[in-house]
N, C-alpha and C positions, 0 to 999 in steps of 0.2 A: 659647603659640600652639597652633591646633588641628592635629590632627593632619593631612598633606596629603593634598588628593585623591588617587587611586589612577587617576583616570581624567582623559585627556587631553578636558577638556571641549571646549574649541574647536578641536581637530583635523579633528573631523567636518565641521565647515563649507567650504562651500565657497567660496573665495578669490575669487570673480568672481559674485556673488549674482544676476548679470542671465542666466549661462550656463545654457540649457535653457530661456528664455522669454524669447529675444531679438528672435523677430516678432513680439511682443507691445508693443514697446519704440516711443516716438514716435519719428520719422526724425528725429533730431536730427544726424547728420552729423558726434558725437562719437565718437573711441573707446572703448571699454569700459575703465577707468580711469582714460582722459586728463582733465587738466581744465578744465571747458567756457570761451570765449573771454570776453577780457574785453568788455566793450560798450565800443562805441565812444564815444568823449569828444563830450558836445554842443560845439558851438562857438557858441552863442549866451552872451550874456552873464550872468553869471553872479554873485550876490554871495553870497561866504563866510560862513554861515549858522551858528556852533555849535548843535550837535545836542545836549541833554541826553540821555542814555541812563543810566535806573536800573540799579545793580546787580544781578545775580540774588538772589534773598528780599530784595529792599530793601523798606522801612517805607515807607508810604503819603509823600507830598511833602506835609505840610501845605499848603503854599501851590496845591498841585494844585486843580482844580474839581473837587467829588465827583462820583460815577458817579451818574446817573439812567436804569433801562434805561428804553425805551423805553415810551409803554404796552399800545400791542401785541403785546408780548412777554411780558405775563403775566397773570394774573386779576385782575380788579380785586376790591379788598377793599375797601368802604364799609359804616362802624358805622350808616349810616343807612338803607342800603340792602343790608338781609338777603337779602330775597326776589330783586333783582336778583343780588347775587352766587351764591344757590342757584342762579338758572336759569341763571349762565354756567359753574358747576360740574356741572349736569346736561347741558348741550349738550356742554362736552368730551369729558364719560363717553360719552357716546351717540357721540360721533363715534368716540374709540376704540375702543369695542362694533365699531363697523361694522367698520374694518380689522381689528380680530382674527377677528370672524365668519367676512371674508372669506377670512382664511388658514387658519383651520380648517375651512371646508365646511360650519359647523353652525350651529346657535345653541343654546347652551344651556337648559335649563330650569328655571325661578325655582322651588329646592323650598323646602317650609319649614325653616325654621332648624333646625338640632337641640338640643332643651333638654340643655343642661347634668345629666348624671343625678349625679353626684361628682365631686369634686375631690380628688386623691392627692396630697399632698405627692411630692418624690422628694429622695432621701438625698445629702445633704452630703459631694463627692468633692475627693480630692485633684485637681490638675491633671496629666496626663502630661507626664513628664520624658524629651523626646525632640529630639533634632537637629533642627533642622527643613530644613536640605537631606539630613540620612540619610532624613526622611521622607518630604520627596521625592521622593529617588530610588528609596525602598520604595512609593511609591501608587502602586495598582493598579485598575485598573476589572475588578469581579470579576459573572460570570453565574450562578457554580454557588456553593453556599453548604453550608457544613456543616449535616448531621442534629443540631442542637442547638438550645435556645432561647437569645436572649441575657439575659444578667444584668443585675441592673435597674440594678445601680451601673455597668456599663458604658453603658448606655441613658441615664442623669441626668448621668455624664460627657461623652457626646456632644452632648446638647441644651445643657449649660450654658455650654462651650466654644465649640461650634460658631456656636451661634444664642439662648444668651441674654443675656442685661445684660451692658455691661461696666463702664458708668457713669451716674451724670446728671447732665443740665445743665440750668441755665435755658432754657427756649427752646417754641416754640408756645404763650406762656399760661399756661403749668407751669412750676414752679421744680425739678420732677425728672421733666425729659422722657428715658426709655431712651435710651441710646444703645447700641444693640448691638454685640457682640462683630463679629458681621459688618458691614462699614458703608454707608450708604445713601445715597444723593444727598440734603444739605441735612441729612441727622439725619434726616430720615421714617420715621417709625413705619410704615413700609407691609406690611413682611412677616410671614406667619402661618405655624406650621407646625403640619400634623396627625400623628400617630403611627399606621398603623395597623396593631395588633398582632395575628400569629397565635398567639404566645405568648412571654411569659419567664416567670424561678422564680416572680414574685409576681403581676401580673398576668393578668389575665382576658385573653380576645378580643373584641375590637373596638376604632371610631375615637375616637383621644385628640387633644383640640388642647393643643398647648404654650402655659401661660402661663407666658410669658420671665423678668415681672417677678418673680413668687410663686417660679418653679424649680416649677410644678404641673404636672399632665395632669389636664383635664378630660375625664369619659369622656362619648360621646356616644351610644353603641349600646353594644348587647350583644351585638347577631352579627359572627360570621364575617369576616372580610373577605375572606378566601380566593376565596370562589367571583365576589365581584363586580369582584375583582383581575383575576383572570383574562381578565376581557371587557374590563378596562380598561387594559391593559397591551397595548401587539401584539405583544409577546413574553411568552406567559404563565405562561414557566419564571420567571421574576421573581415572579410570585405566590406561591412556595414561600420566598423569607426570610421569617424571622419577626418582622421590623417593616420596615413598608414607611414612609418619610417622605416629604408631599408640602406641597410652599412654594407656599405664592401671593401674591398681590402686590394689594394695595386698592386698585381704582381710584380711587376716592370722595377718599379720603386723600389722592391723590396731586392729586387734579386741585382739592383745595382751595388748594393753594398754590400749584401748578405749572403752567405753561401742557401744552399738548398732546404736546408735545416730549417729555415726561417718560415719555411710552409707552414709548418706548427705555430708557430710563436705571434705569426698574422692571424688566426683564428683565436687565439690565447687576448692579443690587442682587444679582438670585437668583444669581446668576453665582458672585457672592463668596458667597453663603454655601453655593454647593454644595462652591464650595473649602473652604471652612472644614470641610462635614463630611467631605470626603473626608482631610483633613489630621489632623484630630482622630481620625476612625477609625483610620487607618493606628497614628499613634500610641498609640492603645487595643488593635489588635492586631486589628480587624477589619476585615470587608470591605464596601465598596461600591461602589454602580455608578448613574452619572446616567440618567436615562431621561428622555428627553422625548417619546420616541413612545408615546402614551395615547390615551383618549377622553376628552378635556376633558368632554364634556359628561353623561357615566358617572361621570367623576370628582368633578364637581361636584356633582352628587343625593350620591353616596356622602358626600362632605364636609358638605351639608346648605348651599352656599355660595350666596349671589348670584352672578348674572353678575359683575355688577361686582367681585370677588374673584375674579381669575383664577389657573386652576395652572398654574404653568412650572415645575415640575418633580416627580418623583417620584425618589427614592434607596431600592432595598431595602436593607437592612442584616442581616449578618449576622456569622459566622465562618467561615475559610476553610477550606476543605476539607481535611482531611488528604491 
């Protein structure tokens, strides 16, 4: 057995979870953990009906009718008709362009791509051997970061845990479709992540995208990132880690499979993998911190991304301060 807690975890809660927002509560005429009345028995006539009810994780009923969703609830895919399903994949993008415009105030700027200048392999790490409620209860959301660069075997432990491969399967086409360490609604491939480094021992300065599958960084510049961090951050003490990560999420991608719905569930995606590198960090011994207050639309030139590649999130990373 493991050794036990030291801390009374559910002490701190509080016994009656309605008290301090109980005008908030509908006038049901119940009291606070009484239990509510039973309904009244019909009195019309009635004939006793057995109910099958599945087990919880029970196996499908063969004899069941299978599920057909509906066809308005997702994109149509016809081998004969390309160019229709392009244009109902292009309407969805466009319609979720519009809601995100509308919540960021902006619209981004379509830059050019950035050519790929090298590809760096990164080095073959062990995995961290660590508790995972010690780590836990040691993660930390950190602002200020040690005067240090981080190590590149720390950096290719973080990506490869965090946010690379963890298997493949059959599935979209491909008989080894990624399935990532962090997981995604459906298996989609939707998530990208850029590296952008002010420095570690072996690499240079500037924006690296992580390819998952290879365990590479692709480098895409050669300056700075420092100074365009600054403007893209609303807090621009976060400019001073020396690798900043930001994830974005393929509209394109998603809305070839997915109905519109799935605008949610790409944000929900990033979510987990900000977990992951907040977990894998802690475990590696450094520090970070999620940022979502940026200039998307700063951030996007600097990545070199389509609209349609949106960033929901930025993590500085570093070490923690002595």
């Amino acid at each position: 057995m493991g050794e036990p807690l030291s801390h009374d975890w559910g002490g701190q809660y509080d016994p009656d979870p309605a008290d301090g927002y109980r005008e908030w509560l509908p006038e049901s005429g119940v009291a606070p953990g009484a239990a509510p009345a039973e309904p009244a028995a019909d009195t019309a006539d009635t004939v006793d009906t057995p109910i099958r009810r599945a087990p919880a994780h029970a196996l499908p009923d063969p004899e069941d009718e299978p599920h057909t969703p509906a066809d308005d609830h997702a994109p149509r895919h016809t081998a004969d008709a390309p160019e229709e399903q392009s244009d109902v994949v292009e309407e969805t993008v466009q319609r979720a362009l519009a809601v995100h415009r509308l919540l960021n105030g902006q619209t981004p700027p379509t830059p050019e791509p950035l050519p790929g200048i090298r590809r760096i392999p990164l080095p073959d790490v062990e995995p961290p051997r660590a508790d995972l409620v010690k780590t836990l209860v040691r993660r930390r959301s950190w602002d200020v970061f040690a005067h240090r660069d981080l190590d590149l075997a720390a950096l290719s432990g973080l990506l490869r845990f965090a946010l690379g491969v963890q298997r493949f399967e059959p599935a979209y086409g491909s008989e080894h479709h990624p399935m990532g360490m962090a997981p995604s609604g459906d298996g989609l491939d939707l998530l990208r992540a850029y590296v952008l480094i002010r420095g570690t021992d072996l690499l240079e300065p500037g924006v690296y995208r992580y390819e998952a599958i290879a365990h590479e960084l692709t480098r895409l510049t050669i300056a700075d990132p420092v100074r365009p961090l600054q403007q893209i951050y609303w807090q621009p003490e976060f400019a001073a880690a020396p690798v900043t990560i930001a994830l974005t999420t393929r509209m394109r991608v998603a809305f070839e499979h997915k109905p519109l719905r799935h605008y949610r569930t790409m944000h929900v995606d990033s979510g987990i993998a900000v977990q992951n590198v907040y977990l894998i960090a802690t475990a590696l011994g450094l520090a970070c911190c999620a940022v979502s207050d940026f200039d998307d639309a700063g951030l996007s030139q600097l990545l070199g991304v389509p609209e349609s590649e949106v960033p929901t999130m930025l993590i500085p990373v570093g070490h923690p301060p002595l």
